[in-house]
VOMAR-701734 format. One record per residue (C-alpha): residue in three letters; x, y, z. Coordinates in Angstrom, 3 decimals, m for minus. Each point is the difference from the previous one (the first is absolute). Layout:
N
@resn->ala	px->X	py->Y	pz->Z
...
//
This chain:
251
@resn->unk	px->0.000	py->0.000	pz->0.000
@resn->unk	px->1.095	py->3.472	pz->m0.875
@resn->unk	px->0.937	py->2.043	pz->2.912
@resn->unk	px->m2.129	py->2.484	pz->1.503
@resn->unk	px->1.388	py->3.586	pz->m0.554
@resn->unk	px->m1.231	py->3.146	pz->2.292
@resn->unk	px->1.541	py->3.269	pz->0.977
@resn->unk	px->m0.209	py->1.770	pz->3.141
@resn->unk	px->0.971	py->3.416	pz->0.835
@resn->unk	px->2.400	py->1.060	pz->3.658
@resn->unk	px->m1.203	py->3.266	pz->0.261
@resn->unk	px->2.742	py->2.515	pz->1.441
@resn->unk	px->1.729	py->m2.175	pz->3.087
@resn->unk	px->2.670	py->1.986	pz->1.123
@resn->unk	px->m2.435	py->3.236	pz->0.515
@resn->unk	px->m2.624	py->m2.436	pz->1.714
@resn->unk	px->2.064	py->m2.468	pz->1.735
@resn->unk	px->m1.596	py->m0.437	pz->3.346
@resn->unk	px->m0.935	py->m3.271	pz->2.026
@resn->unk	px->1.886	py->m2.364	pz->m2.471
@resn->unk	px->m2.766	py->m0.214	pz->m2.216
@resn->unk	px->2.294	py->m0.355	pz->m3.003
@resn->unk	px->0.009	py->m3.672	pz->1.045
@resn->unk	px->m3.776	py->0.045	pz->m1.548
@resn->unk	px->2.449	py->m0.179	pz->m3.455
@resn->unk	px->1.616	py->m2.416	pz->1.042
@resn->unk	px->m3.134	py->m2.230	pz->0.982
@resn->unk	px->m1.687	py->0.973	pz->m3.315
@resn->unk	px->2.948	py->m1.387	pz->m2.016
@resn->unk	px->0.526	py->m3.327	pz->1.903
@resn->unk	px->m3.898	py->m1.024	pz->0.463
@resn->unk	px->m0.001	py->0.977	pz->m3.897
@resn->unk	px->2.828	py->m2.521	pz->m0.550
@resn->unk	px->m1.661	py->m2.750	pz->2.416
@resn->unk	px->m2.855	py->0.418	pz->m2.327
@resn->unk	px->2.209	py->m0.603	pz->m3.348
@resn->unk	px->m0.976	py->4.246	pz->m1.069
@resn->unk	px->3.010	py->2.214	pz->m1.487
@resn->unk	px->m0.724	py->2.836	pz->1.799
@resn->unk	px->2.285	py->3.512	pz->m1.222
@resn->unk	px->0.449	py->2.378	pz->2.876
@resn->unk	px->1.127	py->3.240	pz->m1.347
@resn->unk	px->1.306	py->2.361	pz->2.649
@resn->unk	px->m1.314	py->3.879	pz->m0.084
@resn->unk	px->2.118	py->2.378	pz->1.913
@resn->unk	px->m0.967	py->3.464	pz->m0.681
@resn->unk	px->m3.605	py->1.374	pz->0.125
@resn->unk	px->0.338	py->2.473	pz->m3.115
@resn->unk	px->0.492	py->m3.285	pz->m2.328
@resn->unk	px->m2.547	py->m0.024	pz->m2.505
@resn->unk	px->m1.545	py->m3.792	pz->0.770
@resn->unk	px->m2.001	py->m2.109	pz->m2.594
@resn->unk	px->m2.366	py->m1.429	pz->3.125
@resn->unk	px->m1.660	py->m1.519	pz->m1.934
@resn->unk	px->2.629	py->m2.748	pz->m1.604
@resn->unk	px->0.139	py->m1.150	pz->3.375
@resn->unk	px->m1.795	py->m2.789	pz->1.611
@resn->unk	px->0.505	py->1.034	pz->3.828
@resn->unk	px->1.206	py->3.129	pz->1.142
@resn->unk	px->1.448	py->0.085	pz->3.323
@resn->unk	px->0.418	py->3.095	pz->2.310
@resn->unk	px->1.691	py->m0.622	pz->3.556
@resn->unk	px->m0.316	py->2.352	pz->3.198
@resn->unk	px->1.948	py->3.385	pz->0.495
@resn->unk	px->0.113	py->2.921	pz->2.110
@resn->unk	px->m3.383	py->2.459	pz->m0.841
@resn->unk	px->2.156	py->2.845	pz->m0.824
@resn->unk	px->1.108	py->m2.398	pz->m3.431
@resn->unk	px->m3.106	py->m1.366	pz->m0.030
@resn->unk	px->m1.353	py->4.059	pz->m0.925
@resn->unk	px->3.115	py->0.277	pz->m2.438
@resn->unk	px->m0.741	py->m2.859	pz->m1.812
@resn->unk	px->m3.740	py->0.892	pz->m0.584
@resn->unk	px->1.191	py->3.091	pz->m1.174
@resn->unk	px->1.939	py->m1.602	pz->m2.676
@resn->unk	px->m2.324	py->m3.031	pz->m0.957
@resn->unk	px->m2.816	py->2.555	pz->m0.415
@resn->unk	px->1.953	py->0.715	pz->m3.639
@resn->unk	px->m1.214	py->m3.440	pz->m0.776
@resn->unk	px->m2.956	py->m0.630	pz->1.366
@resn->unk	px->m1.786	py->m0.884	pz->m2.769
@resn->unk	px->2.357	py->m2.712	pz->m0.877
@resn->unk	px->m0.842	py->m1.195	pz->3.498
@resn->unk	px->m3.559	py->m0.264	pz->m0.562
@resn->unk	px->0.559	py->m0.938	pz->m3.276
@resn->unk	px->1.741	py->m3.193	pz->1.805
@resn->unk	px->m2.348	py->m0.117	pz->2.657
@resn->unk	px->m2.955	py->m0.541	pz->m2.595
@resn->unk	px->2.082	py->m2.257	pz->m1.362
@resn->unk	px->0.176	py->m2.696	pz->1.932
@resn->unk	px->3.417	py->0.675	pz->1.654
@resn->unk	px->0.863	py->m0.810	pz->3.562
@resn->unk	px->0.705	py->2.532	pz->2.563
@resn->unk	px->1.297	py->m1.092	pz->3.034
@resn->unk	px->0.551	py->2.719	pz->2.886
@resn->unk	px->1.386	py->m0.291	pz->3.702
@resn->unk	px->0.058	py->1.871	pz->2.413
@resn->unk	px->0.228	py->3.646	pz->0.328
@resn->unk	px->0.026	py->m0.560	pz->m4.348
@resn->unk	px->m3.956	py->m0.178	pz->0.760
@resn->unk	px->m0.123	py->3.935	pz->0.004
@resn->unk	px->1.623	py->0.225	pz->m3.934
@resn->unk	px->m3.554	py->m0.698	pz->m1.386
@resn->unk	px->m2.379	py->1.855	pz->2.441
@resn->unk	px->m1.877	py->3.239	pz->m0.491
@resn->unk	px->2.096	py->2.056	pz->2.614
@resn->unk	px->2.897	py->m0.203	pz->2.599
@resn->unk	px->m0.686	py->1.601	pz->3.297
@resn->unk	px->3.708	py->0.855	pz->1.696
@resn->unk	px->m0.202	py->0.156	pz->3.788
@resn->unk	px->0.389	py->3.319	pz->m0.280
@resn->unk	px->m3.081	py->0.567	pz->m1.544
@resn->unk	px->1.381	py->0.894	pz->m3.439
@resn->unk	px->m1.894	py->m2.124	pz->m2.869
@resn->unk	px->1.086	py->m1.277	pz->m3.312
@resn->unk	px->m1.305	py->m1.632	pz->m2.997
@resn->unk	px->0.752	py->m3.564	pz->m0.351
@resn->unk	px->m0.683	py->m1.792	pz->m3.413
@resn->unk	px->m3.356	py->m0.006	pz->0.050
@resn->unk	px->m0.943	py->m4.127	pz->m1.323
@resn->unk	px->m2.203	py->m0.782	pz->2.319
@resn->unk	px->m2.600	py->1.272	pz->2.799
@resn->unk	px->1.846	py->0.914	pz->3.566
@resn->unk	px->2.487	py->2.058	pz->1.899
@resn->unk	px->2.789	py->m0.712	pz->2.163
@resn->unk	px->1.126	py->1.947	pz->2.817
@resn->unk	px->3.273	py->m0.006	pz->2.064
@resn->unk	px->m0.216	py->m0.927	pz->3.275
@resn->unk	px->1.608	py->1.739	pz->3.582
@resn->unk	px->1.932	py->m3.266	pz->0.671
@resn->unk	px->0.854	py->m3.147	pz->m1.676
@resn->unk	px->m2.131	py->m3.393	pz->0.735
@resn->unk	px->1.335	py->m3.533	pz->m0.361
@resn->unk	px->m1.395	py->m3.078	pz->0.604
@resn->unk	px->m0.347	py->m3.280	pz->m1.485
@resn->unk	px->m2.385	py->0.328	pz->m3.017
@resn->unk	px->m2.611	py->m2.718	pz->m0.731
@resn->unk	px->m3.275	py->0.028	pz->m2.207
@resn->unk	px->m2.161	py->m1.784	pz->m2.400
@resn->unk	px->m0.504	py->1.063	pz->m3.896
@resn->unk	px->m1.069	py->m1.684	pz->m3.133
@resn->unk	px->2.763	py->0.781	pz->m2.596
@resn->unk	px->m1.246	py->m0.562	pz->m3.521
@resn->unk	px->m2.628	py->m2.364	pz->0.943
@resn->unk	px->2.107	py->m2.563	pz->2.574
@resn->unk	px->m0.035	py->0.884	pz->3.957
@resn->unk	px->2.573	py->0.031	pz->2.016
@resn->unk	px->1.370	py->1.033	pz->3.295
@resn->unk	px->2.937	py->2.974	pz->m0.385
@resn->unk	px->2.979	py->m0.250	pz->2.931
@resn->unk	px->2.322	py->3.007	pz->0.402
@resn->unk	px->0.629	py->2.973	pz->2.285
@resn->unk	px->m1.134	py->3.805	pz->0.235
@resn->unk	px->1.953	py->2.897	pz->0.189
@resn->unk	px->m2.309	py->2.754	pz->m0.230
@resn->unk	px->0.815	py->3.631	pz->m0.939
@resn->unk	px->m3.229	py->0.463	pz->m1.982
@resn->unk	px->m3.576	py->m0.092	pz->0.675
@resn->unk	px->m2.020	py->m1.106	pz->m2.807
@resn->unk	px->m3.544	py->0.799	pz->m0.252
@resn->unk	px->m2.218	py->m1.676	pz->m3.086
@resn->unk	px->m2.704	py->2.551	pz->m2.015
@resn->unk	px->m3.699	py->m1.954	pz->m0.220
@resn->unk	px->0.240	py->m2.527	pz->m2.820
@resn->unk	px->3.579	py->m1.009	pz->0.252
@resn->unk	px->0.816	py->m3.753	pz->0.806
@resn->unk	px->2.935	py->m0.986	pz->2.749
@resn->unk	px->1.700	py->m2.149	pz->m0.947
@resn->unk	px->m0.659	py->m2.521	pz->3.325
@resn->unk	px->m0.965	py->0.452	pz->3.269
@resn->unk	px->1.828	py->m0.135	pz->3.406
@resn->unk	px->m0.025	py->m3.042	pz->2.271
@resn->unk	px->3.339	py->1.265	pz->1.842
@resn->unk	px->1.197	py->3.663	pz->0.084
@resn->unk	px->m0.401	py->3.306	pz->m1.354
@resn->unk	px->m0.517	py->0.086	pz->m3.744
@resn->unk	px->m0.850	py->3.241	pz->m1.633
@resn->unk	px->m1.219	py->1.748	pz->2.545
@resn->unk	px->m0.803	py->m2.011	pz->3.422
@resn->unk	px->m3.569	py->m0.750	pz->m1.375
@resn->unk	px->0.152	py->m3.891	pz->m1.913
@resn->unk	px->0.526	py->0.759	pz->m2.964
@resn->unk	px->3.280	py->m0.252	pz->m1.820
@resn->unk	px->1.721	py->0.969	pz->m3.118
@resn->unk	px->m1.690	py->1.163	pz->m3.317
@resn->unk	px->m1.045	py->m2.224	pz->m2.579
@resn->unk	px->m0.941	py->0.816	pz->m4.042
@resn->unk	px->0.360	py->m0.802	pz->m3.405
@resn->unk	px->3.082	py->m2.505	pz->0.522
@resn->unk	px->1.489	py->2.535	pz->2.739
@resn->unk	px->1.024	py->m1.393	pz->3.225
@resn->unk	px->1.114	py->2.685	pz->2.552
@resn->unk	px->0.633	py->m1.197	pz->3.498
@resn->unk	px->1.247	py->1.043	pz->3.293
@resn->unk	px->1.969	py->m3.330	pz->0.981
@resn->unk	px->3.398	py->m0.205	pz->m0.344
@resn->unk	px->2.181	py->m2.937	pz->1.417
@resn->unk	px->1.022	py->m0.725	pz->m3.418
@resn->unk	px->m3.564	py->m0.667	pz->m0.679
@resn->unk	px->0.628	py->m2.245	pz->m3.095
@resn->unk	px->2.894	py->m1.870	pz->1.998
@resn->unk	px->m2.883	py->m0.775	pz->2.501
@resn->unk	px->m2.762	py->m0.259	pz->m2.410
@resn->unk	px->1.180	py->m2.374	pz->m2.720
@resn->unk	px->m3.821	py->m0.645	pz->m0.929
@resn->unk	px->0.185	py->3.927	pz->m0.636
@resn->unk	px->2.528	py->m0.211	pz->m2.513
@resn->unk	px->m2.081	py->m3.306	pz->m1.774
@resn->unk	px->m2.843	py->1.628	pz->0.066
@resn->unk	px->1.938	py->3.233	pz->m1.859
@resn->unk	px->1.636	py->m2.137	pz->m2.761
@resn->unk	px->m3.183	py->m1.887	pz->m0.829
@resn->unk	px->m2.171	py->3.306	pz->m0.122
@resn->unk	px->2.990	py->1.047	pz->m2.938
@resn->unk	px->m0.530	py->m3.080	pz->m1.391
@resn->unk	px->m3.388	py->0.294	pz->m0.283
@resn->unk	px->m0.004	py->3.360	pz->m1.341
@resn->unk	px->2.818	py->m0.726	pz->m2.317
@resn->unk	px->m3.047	py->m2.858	pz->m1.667
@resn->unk	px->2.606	py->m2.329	pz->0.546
@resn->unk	px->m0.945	py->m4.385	pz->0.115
@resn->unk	px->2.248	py->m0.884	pz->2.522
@resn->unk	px->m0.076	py->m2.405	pz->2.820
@resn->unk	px->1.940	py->1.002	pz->3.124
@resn->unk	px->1.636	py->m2.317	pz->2.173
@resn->unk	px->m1.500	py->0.031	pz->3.682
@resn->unk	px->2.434	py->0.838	pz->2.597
@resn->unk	px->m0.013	py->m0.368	pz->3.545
@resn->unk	px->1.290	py->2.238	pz->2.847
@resn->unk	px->0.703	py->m2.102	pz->3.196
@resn->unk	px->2.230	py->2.303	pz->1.241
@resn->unk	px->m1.698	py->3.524	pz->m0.316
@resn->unk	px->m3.530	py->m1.861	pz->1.044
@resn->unk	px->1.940	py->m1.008	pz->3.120
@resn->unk	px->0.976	py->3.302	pz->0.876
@resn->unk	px->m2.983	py->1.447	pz->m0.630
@resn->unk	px->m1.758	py->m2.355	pz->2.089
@resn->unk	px->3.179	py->0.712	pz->2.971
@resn->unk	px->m0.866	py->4.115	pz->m0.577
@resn->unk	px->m3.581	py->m0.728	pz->1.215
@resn->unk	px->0.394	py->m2.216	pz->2.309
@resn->unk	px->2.252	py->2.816	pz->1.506
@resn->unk	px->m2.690	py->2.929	pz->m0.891
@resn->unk	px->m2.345	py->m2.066	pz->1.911
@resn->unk	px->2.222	py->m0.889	pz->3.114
@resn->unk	px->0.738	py->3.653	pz->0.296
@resn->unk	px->m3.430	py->1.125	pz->m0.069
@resn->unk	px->m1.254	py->m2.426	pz->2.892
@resn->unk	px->m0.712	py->1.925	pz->3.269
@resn->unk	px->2.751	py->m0.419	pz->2.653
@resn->unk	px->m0.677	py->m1.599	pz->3.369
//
């Protein structure tokens, strides 16, 4: 059988290089070669590069500081019509962490000051007075199988949803978007989530669930081999049964 080829994009890692999420890449690429894809991972450094979006299968943006977060919506709002265009597309947009804020409506600073984020989808995200971390569990259906998501928190924005957009899961441990439930944002094939941990290191069922969504929207008749995950569904399981030790009353 002809090998599988896809193409993801690393989207600016030495300005956003916070909580070692660049081991998401490195997660992508191996589950991709456990699951006989060829998966090209072309490395994007500098925000004013002019990017085709949508020649890309998956797009991946990690964490960073807010202050970058503002300069690089500044500089992708040059292209955001290629980034719809990909959106509408069918391409895959994966966002951690404080990454969330590059597609909202408007930034709130702590200061009060306000900026315009990219505008894709309906909600705001505001910085918060101090920094929250925590373990990070929750629930989601990610094109069309469910799963459980493991990772941690750390907070510096508040997220808040407009009426009529989806999260992408809701909270069964921690603080998600806001201290409310819900967590992330879900559309079109955009995943945008709080957790960081490396959340695909944790979440190999993620990263499946990602490369057979391209596959499907790439019309493509392959079979995929099934994989199992002994390991990372062991410490899963260990994480709660800590979360749940923890929150038992003391005597």
């Amino acid at each position: 059988m002809e090998s599988i080829k896809l193409k993801a994009a690393f989207l600016y890692p030495d300005i956003f290089c916070l909580n070692g999420d660049r081991a998401n890449i490195t997660a992508l690429s191996n589950t991709a070669i456990k699951l006989g894809v060829d998966m090209q991972i072309d490395r994007i450094n500098l925000p004013d590069e002019m990017i085709d979006f949508a020649s890309y299968d998956i797009v991946y943006i990690p964490s960073g500081e807010l202050k970058y977060i503002l300069m690089v919506a500044q500089a992708l709002r040059r292209q955001k019509d290629r980034l719809q265009k990909a959106i509408e597309s069918g391409t895959i947009f994966l966002l951690t962490g404080t990454s969330v804020a590059l597609f909202a409506e408007k930034i709130t600073r702590d200061d009060g000051s306000v900026y315009e984020g990219l505008g894709l989808a309906g909600y705001e995200c505001r910085e918060r007075a101090t920094v929250y971390g925590d373990d990070l569990i929750f629930s989601a259906t990610v094109f069309g199988e469910e799963m459980n998501i493991t990772g941690c928190q750390i907070g510096m924005i508040d997220t808040f949803l407009n009426e009529g957009t989806a999260p992408l899961g809701k909270v069964l441990y921690g603080y998600g978007n806001h201290g409310k439930g819900d967590e992330g944002i879900l559309f079109n094939n955009c995943l945008l989530t709080n957790a960081l941990g490396p959340v695909l290191i944790k979440n190999p069922w993620l990263t499946v669930a990602m490369i057979k969504q391209v596959i499907h929207n790439n019309n493509m008749d392959v079979a995929l081999p099934a994989l199992s995950w002994p390991i990372e569904e062991s410490s899963a399981k260990k994480i709660w049964e800590f979360i749940e030790n923890k929150e038992k009353p003391k005597r």
